[in-house]
C-alpha positions in Angstrom: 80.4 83.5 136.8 82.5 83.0 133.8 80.1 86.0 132.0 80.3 88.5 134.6 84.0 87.8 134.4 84.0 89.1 131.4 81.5 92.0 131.7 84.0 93.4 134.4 87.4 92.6 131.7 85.8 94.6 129.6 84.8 97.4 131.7 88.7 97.7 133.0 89.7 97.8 128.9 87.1 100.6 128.6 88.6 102.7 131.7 91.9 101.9 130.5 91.5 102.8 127.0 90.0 106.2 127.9 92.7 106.8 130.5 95.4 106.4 127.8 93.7 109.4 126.0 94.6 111.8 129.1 97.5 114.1 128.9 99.8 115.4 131.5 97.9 119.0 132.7 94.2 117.3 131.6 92.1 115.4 129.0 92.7 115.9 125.1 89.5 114.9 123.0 89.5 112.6 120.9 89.1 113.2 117.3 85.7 112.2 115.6 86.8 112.7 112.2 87.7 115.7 109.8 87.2 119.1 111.4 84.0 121.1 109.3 84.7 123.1 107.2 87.0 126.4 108.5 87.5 124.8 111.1 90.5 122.5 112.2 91.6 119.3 114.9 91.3 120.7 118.3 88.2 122.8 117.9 89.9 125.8 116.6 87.6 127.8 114.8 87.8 130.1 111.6 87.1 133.1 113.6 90.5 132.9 115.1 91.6 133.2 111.1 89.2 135.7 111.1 90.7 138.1 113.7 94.4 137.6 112.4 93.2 139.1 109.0 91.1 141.5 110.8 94.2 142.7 112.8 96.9 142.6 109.5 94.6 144.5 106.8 92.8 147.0 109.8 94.3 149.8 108.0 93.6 149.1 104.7 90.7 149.0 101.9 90.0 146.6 99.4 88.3 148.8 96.5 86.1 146.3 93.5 83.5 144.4 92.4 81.6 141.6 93.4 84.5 139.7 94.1 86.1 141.7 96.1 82.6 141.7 98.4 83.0 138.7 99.2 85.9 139.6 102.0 82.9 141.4 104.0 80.3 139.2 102.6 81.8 135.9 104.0 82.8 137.9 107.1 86.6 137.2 106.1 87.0 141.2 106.8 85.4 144.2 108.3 83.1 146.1 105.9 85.1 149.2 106.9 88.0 147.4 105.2 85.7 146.5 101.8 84.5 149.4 99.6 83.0 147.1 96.8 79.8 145.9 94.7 78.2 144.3 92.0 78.8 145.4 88.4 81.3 147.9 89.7 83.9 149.0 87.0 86.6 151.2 86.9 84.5 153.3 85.3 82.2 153.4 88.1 84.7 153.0 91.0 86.0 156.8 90.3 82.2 157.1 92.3 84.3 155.9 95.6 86.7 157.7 96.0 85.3 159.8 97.8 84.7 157.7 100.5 88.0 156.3 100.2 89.5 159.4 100.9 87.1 159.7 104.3 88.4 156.1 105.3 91.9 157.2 104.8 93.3 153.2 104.7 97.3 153.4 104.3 97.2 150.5 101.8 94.7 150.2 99.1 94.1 147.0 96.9 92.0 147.1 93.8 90.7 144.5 92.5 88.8 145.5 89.1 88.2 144.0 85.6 85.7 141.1 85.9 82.5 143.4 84.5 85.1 145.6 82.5 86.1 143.3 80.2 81.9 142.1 79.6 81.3 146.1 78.5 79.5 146.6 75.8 82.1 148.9 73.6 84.5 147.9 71.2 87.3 147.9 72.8 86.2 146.6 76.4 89.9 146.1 77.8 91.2 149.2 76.6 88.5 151.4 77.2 88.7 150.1 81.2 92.5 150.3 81.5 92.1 154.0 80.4 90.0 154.2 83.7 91.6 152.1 85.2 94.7 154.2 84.6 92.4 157.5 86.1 91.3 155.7 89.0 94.9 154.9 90.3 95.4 158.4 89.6 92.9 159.7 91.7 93.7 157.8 94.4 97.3 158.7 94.3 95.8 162.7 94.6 93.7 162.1 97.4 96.0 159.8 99.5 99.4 160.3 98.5 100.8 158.5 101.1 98.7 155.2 100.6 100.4 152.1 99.3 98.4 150.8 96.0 98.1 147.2 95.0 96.1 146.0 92.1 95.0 142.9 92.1 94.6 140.4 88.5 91.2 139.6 87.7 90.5 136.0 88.5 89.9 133.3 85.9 86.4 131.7 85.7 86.1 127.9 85.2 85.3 126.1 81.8 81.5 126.1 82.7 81.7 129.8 83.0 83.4 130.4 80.1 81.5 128.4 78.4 78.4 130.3 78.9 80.1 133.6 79.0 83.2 133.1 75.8 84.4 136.8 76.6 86.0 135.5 79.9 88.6 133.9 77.0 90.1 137.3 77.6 90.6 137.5 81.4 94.4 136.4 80.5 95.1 139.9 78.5 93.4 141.8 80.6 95.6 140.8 83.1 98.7 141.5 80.4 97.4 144.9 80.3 96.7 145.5 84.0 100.0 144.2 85.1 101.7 146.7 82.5 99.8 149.7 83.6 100.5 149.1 87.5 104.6 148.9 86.1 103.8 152.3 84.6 102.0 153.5 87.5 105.2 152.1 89.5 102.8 150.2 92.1 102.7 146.5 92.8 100.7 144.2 90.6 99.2 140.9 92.6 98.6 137.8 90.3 96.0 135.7 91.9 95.6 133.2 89.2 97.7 130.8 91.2 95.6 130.2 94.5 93.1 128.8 92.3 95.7 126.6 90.2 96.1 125.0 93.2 92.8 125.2 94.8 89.8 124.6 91.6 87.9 124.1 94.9 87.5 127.4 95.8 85.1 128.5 93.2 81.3 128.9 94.3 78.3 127.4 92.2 78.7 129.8 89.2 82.2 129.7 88.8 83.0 132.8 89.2 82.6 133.7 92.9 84.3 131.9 95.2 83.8 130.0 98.5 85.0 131.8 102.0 88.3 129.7 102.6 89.5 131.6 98.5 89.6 134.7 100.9 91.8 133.2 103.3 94.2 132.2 101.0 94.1 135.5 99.1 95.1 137.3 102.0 97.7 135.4 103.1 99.6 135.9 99.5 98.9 140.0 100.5 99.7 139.9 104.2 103.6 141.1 102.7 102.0 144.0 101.8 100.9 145.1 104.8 103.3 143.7 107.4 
């Protein structure tokens, strides 16, 4: 007697225990730990991140390399947004403009100078700001109306630069990038931060980076665009 006593306590504690978890207007979950990854408590998923930035940069185009592929790549943006590949250069990039002009975005960022300053000339970082320089002009002929951003190259972590020394120079590159967009009179972005704070954000290689870097990236450019 005294054990089925004690079989139906227990099964009132357990009815009581998940009544308590019940909210006025229905039933909230209860939490099983962390949320995954891009995803937070309550089942809100990254998508809904997803759509915000979708909606804020709809009008605009990121122009680059690698990097910058990764907005479309990790489905952060629309590939309509992203006009970017591998190895591209400033050099090269005078290739898109082209198809910039056919997107007609009102804001364009550029984010360049990653494969510029590994060129094979003697003078890698001046011989891609005087691109550089061309690029922004041609962009400002063919959509005079567009607002320009240029973005800093990011840095690379000590593995990186360890197998790749000439990433030493990311941090004058950067110098010279931010001095040409104060000649150019257009805004210069410094990413360098978000990755101060977030040495998490980098993919296997060190040099890419990890979907949530994207996030975070666009939330320090949603200004622009707003």
């Amino acid at each position: 007697m005294r054990k089925m006593l004690g079989i139906l306590l227990t099964g009132i504690a357990a009815l009581s225990l998940a009544a308590c978890e019940q909210q006025e207007g229905g039933w909230e979950p209860v939490s099983a730990g962390p949320a995954p990854a891009g995803q937070t408590q309550g089942g809100i998923a990254a998508g809904a991140t997803q759509a915000t930035s979708a909606s804020l940069f709809q009008n605009s185009v990121f122009l680059g390399d690698s990097i910058t592929e990764g907005l479309s790549y990790h489905d952060v943006l629309e590939e309509e947004n992203v006009l970017a590949g591998a190895g591209k250069t400033a050099e090269f990039a005078m290739e898109d403009i082209g198809e910039l002009a056919r997107r007609n975005p009102e804001h364009v960022f550029i984010q360049l100078g990653s494969d510029d300053i590994l060129w094979p000339t003697d003078n890698p970082q001046e011989y891609s700001l005087k691109n550089y320089a061309a690029l922004i002009e041609a962009i400002k002929k063919k959509l005079p109306h567009a607002d320009i951003t240029v973005l800093s190259v990011t840095p690379v972590t000590d593995e990186a630069l360890a197998k790749e020394p000439r990433y030493q120079n990311i941090g004058d590159y950067n110098e010279g990038l931010e001095e040409l967009a104060a000649k150019e009179q257009i805004i210069f972005a410094d990413l360098t931060p978000v990755l101060t704070d977030h040495p998490e954000l980098y993919d296997t290689d060190g040099i890419h980076f990890k979907p949530e870097f994207y996030r975070l990236m666009l939330d320090v450019l949603k200004d622009r665009v707003e």
